[in-house]
C-alpha positions, -999 to +999 in steps of 0.1 A: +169-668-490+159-631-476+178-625-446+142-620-422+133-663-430+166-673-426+166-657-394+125-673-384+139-706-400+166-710-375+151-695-347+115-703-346+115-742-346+103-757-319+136-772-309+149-733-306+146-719-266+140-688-278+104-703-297+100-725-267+103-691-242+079-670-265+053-704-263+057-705-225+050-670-218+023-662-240+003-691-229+015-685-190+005-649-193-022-648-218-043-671-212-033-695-183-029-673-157-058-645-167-085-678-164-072-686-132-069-647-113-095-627-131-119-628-098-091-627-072-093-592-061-057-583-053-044-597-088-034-578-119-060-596-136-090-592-118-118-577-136-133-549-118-157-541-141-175-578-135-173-586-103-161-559-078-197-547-069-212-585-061-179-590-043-179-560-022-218-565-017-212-605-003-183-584+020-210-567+034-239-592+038-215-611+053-202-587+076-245-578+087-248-617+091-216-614+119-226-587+132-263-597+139-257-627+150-229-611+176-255-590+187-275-619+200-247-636+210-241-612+235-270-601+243-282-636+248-253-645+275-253-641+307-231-618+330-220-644+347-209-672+321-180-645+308-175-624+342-142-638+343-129-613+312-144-585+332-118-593+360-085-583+349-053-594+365-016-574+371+011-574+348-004-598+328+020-612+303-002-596+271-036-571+272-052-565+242-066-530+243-098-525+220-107-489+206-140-478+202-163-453+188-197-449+184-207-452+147-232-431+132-229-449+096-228-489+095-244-494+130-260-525+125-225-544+115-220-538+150-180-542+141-176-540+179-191-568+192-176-593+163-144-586+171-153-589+209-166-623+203-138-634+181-114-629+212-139-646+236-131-675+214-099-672+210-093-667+246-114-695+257-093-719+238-060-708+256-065-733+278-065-730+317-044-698+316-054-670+302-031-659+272-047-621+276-060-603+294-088-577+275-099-542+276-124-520+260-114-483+256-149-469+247-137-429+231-170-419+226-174-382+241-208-371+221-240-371+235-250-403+232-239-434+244-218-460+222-245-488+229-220-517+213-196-507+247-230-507+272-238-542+262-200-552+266-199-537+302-208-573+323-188-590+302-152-573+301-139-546+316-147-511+299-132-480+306-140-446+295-129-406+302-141-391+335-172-363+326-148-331+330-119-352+306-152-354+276-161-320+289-124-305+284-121-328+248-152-314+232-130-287+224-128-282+181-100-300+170-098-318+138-106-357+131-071-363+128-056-348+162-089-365+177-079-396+167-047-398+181-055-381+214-080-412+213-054-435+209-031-421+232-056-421+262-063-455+259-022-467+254-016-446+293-050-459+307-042-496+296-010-492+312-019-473+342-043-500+347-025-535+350+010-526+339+012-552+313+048-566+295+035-561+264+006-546+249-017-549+217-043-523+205-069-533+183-092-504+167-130-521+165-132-530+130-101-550+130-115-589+134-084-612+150-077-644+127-079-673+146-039-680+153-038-646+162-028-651+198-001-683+190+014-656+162+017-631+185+032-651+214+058-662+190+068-629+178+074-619+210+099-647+215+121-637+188+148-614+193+138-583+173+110-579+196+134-567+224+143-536+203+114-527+185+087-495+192+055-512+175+050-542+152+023-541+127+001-564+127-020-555+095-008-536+060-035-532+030-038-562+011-036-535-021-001-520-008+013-556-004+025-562-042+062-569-050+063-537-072+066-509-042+095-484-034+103-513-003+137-523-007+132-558+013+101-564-012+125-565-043+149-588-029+123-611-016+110-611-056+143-614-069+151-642-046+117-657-050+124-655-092+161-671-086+147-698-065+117-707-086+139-708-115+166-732-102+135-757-097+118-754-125+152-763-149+162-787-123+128-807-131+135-809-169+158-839-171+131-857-147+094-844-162+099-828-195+064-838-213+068-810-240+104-819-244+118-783-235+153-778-245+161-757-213+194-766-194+207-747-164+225-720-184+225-682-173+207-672-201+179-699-196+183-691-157+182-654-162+145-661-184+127-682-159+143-660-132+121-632-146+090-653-158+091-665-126+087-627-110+061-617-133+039-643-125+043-641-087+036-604-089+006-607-119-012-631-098-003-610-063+020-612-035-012-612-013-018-651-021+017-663-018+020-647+017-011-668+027+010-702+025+028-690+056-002-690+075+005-730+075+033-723+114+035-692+135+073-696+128+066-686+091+050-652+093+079-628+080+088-598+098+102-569+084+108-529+083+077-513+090+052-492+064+038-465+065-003-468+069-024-477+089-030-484+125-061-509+129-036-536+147-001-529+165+016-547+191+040-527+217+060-545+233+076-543+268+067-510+276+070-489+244+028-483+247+045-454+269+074-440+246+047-440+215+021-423+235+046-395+246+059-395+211+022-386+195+015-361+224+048-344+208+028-341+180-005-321+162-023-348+133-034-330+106-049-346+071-016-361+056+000-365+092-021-384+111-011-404+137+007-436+112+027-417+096+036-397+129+046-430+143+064-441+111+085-406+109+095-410+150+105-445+146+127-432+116+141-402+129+146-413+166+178-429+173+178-462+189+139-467+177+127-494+155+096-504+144+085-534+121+054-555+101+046-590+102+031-606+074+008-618+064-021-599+081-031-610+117-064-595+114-088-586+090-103-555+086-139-557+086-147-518+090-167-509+056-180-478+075-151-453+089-163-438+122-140-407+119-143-403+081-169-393+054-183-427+040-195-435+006-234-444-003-222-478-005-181-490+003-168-514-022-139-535-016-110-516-038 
């Protein structure tokens, strides 16, 4: 008998592991898992060609149905039934700073004023007291007025630069350095305002989920939170896959593989319908520890971080990334150390103010910075304020 059958004879039966492995994985990855994931938008399989533009089309209508219907909201309620958010007290135990811009692309989303009445809600279920205390930072120095902020005024407390401080910042800078001088005045006027023990700045697209407040509160009970410069609250559902340069990300999907694998072999001897000959060998452990990783990250980290939405005491914290800015919490008063850390420095396209944050907290001894996960807001803004927009934003 030629060598080559001898070798399929004894190998390819279905009593062989090796058969059984080759089975598992081509109907795992070949056809289970590409039925199941080809329209979730963060997996491997997703089809783009079929259904990114109707998804990132029911983003938007979705996004005009919220933001119309915030509009009436608050232009609908009266000064008086939410004058109490307007009043602000002193050294309030959290304030949530909210930056804004007026938008000359995507107006009628009215991004604003959705995330403005997320956090009435939030903040209305606290209870009795208050969990935070809210600002509005309205940036706007053109001519006209940021109307989203006008409405906002009877309800919560808005503040803005004096005439000669818009005056003195029309000077021509770029978008980037902007930006950050932007963000900077409204971490000191926040802080120069009520003095709170810990701060969170929220840009205007970035739409609080609804245990936003009980995360938050938690994280600031834990330990780490004493020593940290910034937490993130949000990172790109698109940079979140196991497959990235972060070290902590490869353990997590090496542990999450050894773990996985350890169950599914330890199920065999009770549920073993298509009698598997897999026993809890290294070999067979090493094979599910990597079938288990490549279906984790083919079907995207983004969906298994979502289970630990179930407790507050599940969201994972860990070394910070690099972009983005929509949603940071400073505790105790690092609002001040970051703000005197970006006046240090000029933004320019490739060093704007995230990755001037994530370089300090790197180089500066004694300073640590960190992300939670998964996201505590969502970020609505289709339409950049700052930056050049497309005829029509899709979602990837």
């Amino acid at each position: 008998m030629p060598r080559w059958r001898a070798f399929f004879s004894q190998h390819l039966r279905w009593s062989s592991a090796v058969t059984q492995a080759l089975v598992l994985s081509a109907v795992t990855f070949c056809v289970v898992l590409p039925l199941c994931c080809h329209q979730l938008l963060y997996s491997y399989f997703f089809i783009r060609s079929m259904y990114l533009d109707s998804m990132s089309e029911d983003v938007l209508r979705d996004s005009l149905d919220r933001g119309q219907d915030a509009l009436h909201f608050w232009q609908s309620t009266s000064a008086a039934a939410s004058s109490g958010f307007a009043d602000i007290v002193q050294r309030p135990e959290l304030l949530v700073t909210v930056v804004t811009a007026r938008r000359n692309e995507g107006r009628d989303f009215h991004y604003l004023l959705q995330v403005m009445r997320r956090l009435s809600g939030l903040l209305g279920g606290c209870g009795e007291r208050r969990c935070a205390e809210v600002l509005v930072c309205d940036v706007e120095s053109g001519p006209q007025e940021n109307q989203d902020a006008k409405l906002l005024e009877p309800h919560f407390r808005v503040v803005r630069r004096s005439p000669q401080e818009q005056q003195r910042d029309r000077e021509h800078i770029n978008t980037f350095e902007r930006e950050k001088r932007d963000y900077v005045f409204c971490l000191r006027r926040g802080w120069e305002l009520v003095k709170p023990r810990n701060m969170v700045v929220l840009e205007d697209d970035a739409l609080p989920m609804h245990d936003f407040f009980s995360v938050v509160k938690d994280l600031l009970s834990r330990q780490f939170a004493l020593q940290t410069l910034y937490v993130k609250l949000y990172h790109p559902e698109r940079l979140q896959r196991y497959w990235n340069p972060e070290p902590y990300r490869i353990l997590e999907w090496v542990g999450l593989g050894l773990v996985g694998a350890t169950a599914i072999l330890l199920t065999f001897p009770l549920w073993n319908p298509c009698s598997f000959s897999f026993t809890l060998s290294a070999s067979h452990l090493l094979f599910f520890t990597v079938y288990v990783m490549a279906a984790a990250e083919l079907l995207g980290r983004h969906y298994l971080l979502e289970v630990r939405r179930l407790s507050p005491q599940l969201y994972a914290v860990s070394p910070a990334t690099e972009c983005c800015t929509p949603a940071m919490l400073f505790p105790g008063n690092a609002s001040l150390r970051v703000a005197e850390y970006l006046d240090a420095s000029f933004c320019v396209k490739g060093n704007a103010k995230d990755m001037v944050l994530y370089q300090m907290a790197r180089t500066i001894r004694g300073e640590r910075s960190h992300s939670v996960e998964p996201n505590l807001i969502s970020h609505i803004g289709a339409y950049s304020s700052v930056r050049a927009n497309p005829p029509r934003p899709r979602l990837l």
